[in-house]
One Martini backbone bead per residue (centre of mass of N, CA, C, O) as a GRO file, in nm:
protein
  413
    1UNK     BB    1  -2.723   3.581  -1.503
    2UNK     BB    2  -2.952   3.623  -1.772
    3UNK     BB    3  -3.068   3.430  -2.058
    4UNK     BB    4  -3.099   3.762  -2.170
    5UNK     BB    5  -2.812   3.794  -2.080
    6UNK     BB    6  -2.521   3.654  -2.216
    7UNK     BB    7  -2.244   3.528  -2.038
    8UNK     BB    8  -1.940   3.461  -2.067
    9UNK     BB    9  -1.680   3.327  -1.958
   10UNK     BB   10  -1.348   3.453  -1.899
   11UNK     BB   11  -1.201   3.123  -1.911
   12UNK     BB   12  -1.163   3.102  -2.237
   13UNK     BB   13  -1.042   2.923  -2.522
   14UNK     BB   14  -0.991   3.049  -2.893
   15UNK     BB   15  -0.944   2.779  -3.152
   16UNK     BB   16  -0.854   2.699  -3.439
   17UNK     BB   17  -0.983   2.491  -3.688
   18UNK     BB   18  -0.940   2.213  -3.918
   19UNK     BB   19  -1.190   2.027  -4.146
   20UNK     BB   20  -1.025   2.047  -4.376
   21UNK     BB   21  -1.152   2.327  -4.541
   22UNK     BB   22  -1.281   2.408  -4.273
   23UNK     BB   23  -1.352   2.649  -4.027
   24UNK     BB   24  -1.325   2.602  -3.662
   25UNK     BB   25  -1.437   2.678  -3.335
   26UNK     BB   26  -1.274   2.596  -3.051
   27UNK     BB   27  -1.372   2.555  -2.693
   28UNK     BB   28  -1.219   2.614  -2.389
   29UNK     BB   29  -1.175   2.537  -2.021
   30UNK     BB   30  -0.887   2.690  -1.861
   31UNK     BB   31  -1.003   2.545  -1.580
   32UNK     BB   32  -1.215   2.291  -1.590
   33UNK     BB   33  -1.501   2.292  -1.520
   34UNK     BB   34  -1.436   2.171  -1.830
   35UNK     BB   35  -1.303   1.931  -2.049
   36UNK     BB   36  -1.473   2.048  -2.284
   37UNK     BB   37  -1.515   2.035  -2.615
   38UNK     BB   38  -1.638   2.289  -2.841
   39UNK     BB   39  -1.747   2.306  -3.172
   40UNK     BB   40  -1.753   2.571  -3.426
   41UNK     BB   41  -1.884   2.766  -3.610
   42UNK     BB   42  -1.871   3.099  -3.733
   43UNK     BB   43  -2.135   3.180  -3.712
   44UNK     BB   44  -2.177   3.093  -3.413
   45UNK     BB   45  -1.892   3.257  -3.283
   46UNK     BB   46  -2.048   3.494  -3.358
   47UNK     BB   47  -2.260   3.481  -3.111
   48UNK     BB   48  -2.117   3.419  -2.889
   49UNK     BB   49  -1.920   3.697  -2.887
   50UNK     BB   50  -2.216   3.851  -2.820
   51UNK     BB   51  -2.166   3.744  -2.520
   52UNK     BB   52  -2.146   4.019  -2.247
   53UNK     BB   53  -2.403   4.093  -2.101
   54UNK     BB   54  -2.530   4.338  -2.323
   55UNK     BB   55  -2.722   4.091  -2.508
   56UNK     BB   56  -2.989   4.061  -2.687
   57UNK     BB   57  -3.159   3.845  -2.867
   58UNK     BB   58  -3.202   4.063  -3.028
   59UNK     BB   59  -2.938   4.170  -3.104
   60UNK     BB   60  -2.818   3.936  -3.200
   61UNK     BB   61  -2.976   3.917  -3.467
   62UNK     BB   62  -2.907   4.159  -3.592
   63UNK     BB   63  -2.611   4.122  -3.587
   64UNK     BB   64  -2.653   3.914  -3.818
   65UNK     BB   65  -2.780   4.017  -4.047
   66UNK     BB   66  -2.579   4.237  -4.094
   67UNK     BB   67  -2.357   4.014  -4.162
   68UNK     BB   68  -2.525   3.759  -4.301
   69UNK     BB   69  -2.825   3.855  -4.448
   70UNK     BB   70  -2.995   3.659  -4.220
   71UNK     BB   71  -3.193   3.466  -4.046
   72UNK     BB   72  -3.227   3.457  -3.712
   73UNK     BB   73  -3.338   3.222  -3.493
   74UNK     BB   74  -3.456   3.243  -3.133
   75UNK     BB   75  -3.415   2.899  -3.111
   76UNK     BB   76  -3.128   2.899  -3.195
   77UNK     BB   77  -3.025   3.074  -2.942
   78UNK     BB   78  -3.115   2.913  -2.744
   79UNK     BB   79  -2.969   2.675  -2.793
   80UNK     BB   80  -2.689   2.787  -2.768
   81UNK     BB   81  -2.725   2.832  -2.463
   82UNK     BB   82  -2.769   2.588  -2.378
   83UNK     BB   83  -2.501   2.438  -2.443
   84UNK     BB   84  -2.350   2.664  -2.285
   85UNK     BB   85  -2.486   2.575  -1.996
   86UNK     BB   86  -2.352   2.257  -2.031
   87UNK     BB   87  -2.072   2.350  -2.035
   88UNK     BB   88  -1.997   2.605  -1.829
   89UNK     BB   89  -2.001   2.899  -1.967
   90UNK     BB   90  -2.148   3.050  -1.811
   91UNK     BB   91  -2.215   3.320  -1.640
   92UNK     BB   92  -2.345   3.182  -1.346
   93UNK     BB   93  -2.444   3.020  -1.068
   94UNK     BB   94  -2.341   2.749  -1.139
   95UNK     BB   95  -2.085   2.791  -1.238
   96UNK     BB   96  -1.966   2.938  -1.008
   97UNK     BB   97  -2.062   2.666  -0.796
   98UNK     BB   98  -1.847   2.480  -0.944
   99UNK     BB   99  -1.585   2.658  -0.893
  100UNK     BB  100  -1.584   2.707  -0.590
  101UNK     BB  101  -1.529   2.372  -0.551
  102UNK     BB  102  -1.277   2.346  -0.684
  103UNK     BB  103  -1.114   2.545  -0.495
  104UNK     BB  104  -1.140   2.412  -0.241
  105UNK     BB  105  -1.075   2.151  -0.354
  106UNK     BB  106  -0.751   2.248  -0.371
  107UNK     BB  107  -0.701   2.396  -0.092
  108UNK     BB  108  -0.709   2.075   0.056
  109UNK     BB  109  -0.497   2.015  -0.052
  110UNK     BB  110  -0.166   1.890   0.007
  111UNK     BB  111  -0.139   1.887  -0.303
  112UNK     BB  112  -0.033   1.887  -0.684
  113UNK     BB  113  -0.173   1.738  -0.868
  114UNK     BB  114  -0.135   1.537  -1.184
  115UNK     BB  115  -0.273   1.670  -1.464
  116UNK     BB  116  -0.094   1.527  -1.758
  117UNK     BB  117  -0.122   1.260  -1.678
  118UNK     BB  118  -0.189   1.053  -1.962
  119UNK     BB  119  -0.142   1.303  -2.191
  120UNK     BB  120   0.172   1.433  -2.210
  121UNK     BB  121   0.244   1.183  -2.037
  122UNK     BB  122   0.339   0.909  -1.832
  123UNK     BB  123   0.216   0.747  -1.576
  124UNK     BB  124   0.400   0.555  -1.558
  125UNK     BB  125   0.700   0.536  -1.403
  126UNK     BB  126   0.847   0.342  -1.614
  127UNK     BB  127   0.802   0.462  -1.860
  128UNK     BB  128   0.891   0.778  -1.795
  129UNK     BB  129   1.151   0.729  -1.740
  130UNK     BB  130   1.218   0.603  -2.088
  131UNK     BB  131   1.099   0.872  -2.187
  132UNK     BB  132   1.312   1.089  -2.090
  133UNK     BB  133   1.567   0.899  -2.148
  134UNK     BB  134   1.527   0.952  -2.452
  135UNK     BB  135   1.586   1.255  -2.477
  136UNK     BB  136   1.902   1.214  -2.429
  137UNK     BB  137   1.955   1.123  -2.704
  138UNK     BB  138   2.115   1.197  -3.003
  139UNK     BB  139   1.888   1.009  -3.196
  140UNK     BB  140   1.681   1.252  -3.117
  141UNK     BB  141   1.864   1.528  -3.040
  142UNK     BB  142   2.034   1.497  -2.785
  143UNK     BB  143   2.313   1.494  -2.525
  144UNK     BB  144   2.293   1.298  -2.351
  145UNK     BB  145   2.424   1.204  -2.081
  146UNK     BB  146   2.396   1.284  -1.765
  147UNK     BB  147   2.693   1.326  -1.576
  148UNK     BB  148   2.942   1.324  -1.701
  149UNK     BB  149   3.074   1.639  -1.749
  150UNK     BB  150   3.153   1.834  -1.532
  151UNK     BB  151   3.140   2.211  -1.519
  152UNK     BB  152   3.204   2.358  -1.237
  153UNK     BB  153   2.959   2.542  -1.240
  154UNK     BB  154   2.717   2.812  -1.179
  155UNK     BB  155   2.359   2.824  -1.166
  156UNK     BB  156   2.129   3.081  -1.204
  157UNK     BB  157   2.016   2.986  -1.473
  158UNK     BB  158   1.724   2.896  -1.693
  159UNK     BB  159   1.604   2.737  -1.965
  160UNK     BB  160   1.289   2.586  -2.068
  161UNK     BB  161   1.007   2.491  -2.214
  162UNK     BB  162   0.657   2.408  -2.276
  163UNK     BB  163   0.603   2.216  -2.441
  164UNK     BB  164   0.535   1.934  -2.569
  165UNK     BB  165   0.725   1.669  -2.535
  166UNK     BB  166   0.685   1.522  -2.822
  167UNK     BB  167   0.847   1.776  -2.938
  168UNK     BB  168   1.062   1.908  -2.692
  169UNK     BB  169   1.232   1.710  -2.509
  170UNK     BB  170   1.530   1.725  -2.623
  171UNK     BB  171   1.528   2.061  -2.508
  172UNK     BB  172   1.510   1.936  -2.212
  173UNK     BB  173   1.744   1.776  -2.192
  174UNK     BB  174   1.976   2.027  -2.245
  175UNK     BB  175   1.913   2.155  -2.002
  176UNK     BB  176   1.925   1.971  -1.775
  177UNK     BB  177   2.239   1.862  -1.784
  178UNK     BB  178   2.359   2.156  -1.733
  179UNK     BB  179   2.244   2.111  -1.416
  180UNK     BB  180   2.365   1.854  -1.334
  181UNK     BB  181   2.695   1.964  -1.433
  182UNK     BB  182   2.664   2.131  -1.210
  183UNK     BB  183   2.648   2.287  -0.976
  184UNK     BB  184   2.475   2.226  -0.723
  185UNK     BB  185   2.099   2.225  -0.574
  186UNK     BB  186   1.830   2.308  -0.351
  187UNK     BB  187   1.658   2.528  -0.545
  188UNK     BB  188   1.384   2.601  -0.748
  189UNK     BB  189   1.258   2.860  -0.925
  190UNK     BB  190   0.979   2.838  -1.086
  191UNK     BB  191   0.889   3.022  -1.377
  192UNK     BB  192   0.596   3.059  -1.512
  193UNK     BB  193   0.375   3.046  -1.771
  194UNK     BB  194   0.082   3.222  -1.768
  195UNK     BB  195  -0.199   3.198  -1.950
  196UNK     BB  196  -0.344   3.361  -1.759
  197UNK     BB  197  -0.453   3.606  -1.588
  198UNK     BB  198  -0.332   3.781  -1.288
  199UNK     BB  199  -0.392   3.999  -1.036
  200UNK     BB  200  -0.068   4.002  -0.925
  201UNK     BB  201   0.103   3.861  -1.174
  202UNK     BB  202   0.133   3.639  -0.942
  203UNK     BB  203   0.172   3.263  -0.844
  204UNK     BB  204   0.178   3.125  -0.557
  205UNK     BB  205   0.276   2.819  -0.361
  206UNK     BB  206   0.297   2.535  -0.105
  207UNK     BB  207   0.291   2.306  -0.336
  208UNK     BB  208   0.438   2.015  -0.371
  209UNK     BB  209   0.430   1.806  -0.692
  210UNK     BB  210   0.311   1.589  -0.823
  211UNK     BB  211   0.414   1.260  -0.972
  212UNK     BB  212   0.492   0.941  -1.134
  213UNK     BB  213   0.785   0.924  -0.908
  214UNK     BB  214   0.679   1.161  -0.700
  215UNK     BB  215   0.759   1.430  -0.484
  216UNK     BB  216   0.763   1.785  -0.502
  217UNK     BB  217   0.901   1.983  -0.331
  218UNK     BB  218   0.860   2.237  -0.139
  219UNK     BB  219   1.023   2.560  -0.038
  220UNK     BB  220   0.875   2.716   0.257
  221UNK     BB  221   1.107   2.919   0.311
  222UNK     BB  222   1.135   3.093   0.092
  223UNK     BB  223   0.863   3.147   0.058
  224UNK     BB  224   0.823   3.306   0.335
  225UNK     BB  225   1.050   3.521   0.218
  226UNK     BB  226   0.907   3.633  -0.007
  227UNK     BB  227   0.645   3.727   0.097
  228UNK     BB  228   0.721   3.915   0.312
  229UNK     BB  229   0.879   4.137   0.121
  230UNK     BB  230   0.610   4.154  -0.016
  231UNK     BB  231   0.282   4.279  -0.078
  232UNK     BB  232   0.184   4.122  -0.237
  233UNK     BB  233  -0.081   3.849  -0.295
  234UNK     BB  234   0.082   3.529  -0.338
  235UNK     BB  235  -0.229   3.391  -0.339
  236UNK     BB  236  -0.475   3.479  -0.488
  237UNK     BB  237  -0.428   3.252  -0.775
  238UNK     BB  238  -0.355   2.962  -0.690
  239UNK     BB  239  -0.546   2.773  -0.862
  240UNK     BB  240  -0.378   2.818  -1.164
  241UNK     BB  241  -0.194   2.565  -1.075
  242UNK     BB  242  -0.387   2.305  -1.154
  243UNK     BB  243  -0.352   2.327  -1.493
  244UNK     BB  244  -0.086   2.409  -1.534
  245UNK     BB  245   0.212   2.307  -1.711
  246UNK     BB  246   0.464   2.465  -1.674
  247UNK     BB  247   0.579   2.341  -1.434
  248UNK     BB  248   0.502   2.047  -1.427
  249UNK     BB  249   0.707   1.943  -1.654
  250UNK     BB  250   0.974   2.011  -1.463
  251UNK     BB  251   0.872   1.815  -1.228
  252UNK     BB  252   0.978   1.545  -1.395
  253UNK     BB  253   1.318   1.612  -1.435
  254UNK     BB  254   1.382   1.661  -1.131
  255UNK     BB  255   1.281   1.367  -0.996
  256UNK     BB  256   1.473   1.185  -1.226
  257UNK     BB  257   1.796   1.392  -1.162
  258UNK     BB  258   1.654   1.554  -0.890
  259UNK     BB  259   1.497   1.432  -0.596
  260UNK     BB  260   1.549   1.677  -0.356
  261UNK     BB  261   1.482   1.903  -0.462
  262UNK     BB  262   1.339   2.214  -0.421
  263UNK     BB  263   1.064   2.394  -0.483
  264UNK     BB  264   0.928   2.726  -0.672
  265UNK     BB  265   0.652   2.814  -0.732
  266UNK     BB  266   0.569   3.073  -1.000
  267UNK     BB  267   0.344   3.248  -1.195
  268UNK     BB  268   0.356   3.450  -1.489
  269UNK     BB  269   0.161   3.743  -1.570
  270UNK     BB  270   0.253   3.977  -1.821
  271UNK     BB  271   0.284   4.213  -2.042
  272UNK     BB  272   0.359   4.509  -2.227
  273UNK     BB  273   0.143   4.675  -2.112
  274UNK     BB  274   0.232   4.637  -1.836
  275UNK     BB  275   0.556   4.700  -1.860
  276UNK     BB  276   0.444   5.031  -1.904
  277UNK     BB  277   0.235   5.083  -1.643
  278UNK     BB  278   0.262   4.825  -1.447
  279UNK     BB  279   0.561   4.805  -1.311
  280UNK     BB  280   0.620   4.843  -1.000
  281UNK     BB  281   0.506   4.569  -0.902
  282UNK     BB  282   0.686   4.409  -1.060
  283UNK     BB  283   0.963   4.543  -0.916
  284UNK     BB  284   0.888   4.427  -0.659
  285UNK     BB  285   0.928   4.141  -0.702
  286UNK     BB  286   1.198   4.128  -0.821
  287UNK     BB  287   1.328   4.238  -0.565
  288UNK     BB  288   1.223   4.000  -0.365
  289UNK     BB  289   1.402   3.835  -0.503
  290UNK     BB  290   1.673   3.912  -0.502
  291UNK     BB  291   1.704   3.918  -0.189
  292UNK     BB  292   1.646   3.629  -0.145
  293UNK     BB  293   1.874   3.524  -0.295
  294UNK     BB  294   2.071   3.638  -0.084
  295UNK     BB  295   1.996   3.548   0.201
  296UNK     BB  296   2.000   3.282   0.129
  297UNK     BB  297   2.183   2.993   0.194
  298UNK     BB  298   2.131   2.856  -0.025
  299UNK     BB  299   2.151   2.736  -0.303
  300UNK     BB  300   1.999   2.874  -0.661
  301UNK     BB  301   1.785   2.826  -0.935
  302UNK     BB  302   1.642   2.939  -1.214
  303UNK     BB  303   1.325   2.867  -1.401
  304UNK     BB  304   1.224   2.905  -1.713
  305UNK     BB  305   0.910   2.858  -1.854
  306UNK     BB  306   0.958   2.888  -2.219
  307UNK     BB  307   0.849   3.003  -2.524
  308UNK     BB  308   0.832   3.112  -2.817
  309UNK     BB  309   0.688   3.176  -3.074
  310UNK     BB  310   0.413   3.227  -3.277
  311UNK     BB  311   0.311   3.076  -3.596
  312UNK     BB  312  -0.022   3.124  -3.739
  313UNK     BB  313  -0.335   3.099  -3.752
  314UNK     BB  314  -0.381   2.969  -3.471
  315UNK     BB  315  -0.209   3.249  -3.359
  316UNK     BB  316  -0.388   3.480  -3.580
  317UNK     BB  317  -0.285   3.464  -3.846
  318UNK     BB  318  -0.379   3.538  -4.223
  319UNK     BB  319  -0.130   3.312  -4.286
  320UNK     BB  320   0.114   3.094  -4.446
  321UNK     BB  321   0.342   2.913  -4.348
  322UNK     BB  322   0.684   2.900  -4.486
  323UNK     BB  323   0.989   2.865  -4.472
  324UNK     BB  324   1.081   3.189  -4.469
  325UNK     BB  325   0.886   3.223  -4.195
  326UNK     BB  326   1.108   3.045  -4.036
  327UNK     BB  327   1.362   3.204  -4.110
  328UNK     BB  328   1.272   3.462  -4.003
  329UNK     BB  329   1.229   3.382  -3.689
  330UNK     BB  330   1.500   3.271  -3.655
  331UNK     BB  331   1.613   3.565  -3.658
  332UNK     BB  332   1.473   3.677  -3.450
  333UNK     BB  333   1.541   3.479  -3.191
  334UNK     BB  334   1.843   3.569  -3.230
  335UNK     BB  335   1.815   3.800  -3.092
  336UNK     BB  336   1.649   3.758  -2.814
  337UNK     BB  337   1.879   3.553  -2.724
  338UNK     BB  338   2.124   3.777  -2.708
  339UNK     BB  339   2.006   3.920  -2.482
  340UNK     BB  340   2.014   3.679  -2.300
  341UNK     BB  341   2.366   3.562  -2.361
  342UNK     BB  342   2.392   3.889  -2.206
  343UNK     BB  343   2.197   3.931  -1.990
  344UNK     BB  344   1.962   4.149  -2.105
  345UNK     BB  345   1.697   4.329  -2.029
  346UNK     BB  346   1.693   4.611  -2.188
  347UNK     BB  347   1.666   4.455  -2.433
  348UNK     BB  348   1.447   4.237  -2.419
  349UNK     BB  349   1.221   4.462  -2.368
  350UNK     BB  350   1.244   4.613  -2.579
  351UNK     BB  351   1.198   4.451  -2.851
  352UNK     BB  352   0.917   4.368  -2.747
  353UNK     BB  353   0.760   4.618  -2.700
  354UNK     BB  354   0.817   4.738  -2.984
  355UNK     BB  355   0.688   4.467  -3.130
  356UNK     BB  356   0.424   4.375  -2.951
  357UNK     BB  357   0.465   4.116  -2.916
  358UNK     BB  358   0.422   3.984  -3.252
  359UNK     BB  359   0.499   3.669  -3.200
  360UNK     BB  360   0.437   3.555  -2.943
  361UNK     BB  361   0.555   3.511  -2.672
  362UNK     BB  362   0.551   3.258  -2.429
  363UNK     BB  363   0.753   3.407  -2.159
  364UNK     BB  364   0.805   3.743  -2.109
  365UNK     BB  365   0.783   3.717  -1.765
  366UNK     BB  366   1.025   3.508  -1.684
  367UNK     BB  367   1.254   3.638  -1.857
  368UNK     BB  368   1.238   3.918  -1.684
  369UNK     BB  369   1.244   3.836  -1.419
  370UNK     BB  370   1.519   3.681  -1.445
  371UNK     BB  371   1.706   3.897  -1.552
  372UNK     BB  372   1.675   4.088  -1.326
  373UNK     BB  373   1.736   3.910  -1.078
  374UNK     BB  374   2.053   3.869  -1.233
  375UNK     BB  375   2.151   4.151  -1.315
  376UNK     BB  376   2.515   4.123  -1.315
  377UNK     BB  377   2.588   3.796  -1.298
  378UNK     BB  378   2.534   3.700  -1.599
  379UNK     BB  379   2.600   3.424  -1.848
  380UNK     BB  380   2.527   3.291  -2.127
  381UNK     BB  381   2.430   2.955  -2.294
  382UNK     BB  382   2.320   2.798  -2.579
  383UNK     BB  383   2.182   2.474  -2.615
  384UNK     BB  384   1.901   2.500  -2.789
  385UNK     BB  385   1.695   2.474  -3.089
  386UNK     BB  386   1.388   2.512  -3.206
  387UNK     BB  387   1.086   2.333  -3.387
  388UNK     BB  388   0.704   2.334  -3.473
  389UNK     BB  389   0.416   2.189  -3.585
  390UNK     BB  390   0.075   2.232  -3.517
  391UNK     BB  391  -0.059   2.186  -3.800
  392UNK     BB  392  -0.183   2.213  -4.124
  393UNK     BB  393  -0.153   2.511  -4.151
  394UNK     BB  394   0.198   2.557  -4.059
  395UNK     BB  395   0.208   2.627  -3.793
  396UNK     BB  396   0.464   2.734  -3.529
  397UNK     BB  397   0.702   2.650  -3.258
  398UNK     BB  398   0.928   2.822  -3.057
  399UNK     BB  399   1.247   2.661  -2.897
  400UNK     BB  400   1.455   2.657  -2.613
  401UNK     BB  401   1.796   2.641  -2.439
  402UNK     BB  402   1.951   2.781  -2.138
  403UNK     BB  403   2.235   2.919  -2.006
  404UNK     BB  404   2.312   3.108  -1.653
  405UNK     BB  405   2.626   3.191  -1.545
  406UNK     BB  406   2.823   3.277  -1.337
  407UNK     BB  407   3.048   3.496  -1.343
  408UNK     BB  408   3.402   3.505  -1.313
  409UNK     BB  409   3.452   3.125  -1.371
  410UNK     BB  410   3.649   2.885  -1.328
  411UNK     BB  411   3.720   2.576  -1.513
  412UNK     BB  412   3.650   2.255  -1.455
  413UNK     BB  413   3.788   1.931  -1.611
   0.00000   0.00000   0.00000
């Protein structure tokens, strides 16, 4: 691409930040191509928003003029271009060829490195052991320690955050206990909630995921059962799983709490408007998978990494959040969690529809998965419920944990 028609690459993500009373937009790429973040002024991140390879230095000026009515000097758009392509943001033979070196080398990767270690948990294995179970402390909020108290019960599904931990940590510690104090379980299908668009709407793996406790294996014979079932190519965009923490994060209280257990990693991505025009392929796969849970012989339980709402400036409200807006979120998360806990796929489904996810859950493919997959085997139990602010300008994020459980079983004690 011409640096006189600049083109921003496709994988980038504009987050809103306040600097005292300013605001400013950071560029991050969500590839990791550049781990550095850009922080732009609004004047500037208007100019970079008309970079879509349509727009030459002379429209970028006009366009600026008639916006804030005065003069872009043509030296001033070229060195904004010149910082955008040392950052590898420009879609061009560069950045192209340095992405995919990157790939390359993902793909010889004899497994999934951990890629979050040393920035949202601890790397060191001893340390990282005591922060987790830190998280089941009753005094921090947590459920107690886990296998106490055997629940006898069948889990077939699992609900758990992928908050920052040390924000949302003990309401994964809520969900773990659910896991271990069930029967137990050979193999978990992590689905993950996909952050960036997916070629076809999921992305598996067969590689195992390092923690700072050990390796995370994969079961490649389900891997292998599940893809020969499906027809899409269900790992052209394995790539996407090299970054994505969703699924990262469950693989480290896997480690510590069910150390042989074996994942299904598959990332999913797709919205409301996906599940109105393109729901076919997406029900291909739900089919696949429920067909292999039942062929499988071994015990399976499917593990949705999922937050819900996300509300505030930071992800894109015009409003400022005060408590009125936590209480009224909650009030609707009660209804999509019922929805849940009685494992309603078409109630769930509409829900979200109708109000095109404007509350922005960020887990609505792993979630739909889950419940299609489980439809009419299972019932719920809500474990868990919370919320965090994450901004100043109290922006804040709820996340909750559940559990699925097989139906019509006797409880022992």
């Amino acid at each position: 691409m011409s640096q006189d028609l600049p083109k921003l690459r496709s994988h980038l993500e504009a987050i809103p930040i306040r600097r005292g009373p300013d605001l400013y937009i950071a560029i991050r790429d969500v590839e990791g191509l550049n781990p550095e973040t850009l922080v732009l002024s609004p004047q500037a991140y208007f100019i970079v928003s008309l970079m879509d390879g349509s727009n030459s230095t002379v429209d970028i000026q006009a366009a600026f003029m008639r916006k804030f009515g005065h003069i872009l000097y043509r030296e001033n758009v070229a060195k904004l271009i010149d910082q955008l392509d040392a950052n590898l943001f420009l879609d061009n033979e560069r950045s192209r060829d340095g992405l995919q070196r990157l790939i390359t080398e993902f793909r010889e990767q004899p497994s999934r490195r951990s890629y979050h270690a040393g920035v949202s948990y601890d790397a060191d294995p001893e340390a990282l052991r005591n922060q987790l179970k830190s998280f089941f402390d009753p005094e921090n909020g947590g459920p107690g320690d886990p296998g106490l108290d055997k629940s006898g019960r069948t889990l077939l599904g699992l609900v758990a955050p992928h908050i920052d931990l040390r924000a949302g940590g003990p309401c994964f510690a809520h969900a773990y206990k659910a896991m271990v104090e069930a029967n137990p379980v050979s193999t978990c299908v992590i689905l993950g909630t996909g952050h960036e668009p997916l070629q076809n709407y999921f992305s598996l793996t067969r590689k195992g995921f390092e923690t700072p406790l050990g390796l995370v294996s994969a079961d490649n014979d389900f891997i292998d059962e599940l893809s020969s079932r499906c027809s899409m190519d269900l790992f052209a965009d394995e790539f996407a799983h090299r970054r994505e923490h969703t699924i990262e994060f469950q693989t480290i209280f896997l480690k510590l709490l069910l150390p042989h257990l074996r994942i299904v990693p598959i990332l999913c991505s797709f919205g409301v408007e996906e599940m109105e025009q393109q729901v076919d392929p997406i029900l291909e796969m739900v089919q696949s998978l429920r067909e292999t849970l039942h062929a499988y012989p071994q015990p399976v339980c499917l593990l949705a990494s999922v937050d819900l709402a996300h509300i505030g400036p930071r992800y894109g409200d015009s409003f400022r959040p005060h408590a009125g807006t936590v209480a009224e979120t909650q009030d609707e998360d009660g209804r999509l969690l019922e929805t849940l806990t009685v494992a309603d796929a078409e109630a769930f489904t509409s829900l979200l529809v109708n109000q095109r996810n404007r509350r922005r859950i960020c887990g609505l493919p792993p979630l739909y998965v889950m419940l299609k997959s489980l439809e009419g085997q299972v019932e719920g139990e809500l474990l868990h419920y919370d919320y965090t602010e994450v901004d100043g300008d109290h922006s804040f994020v709820t996340f909750a944990s559940l559990a699925l459980y097989e139906k019509d079983v006797v409880l022992t004690r």
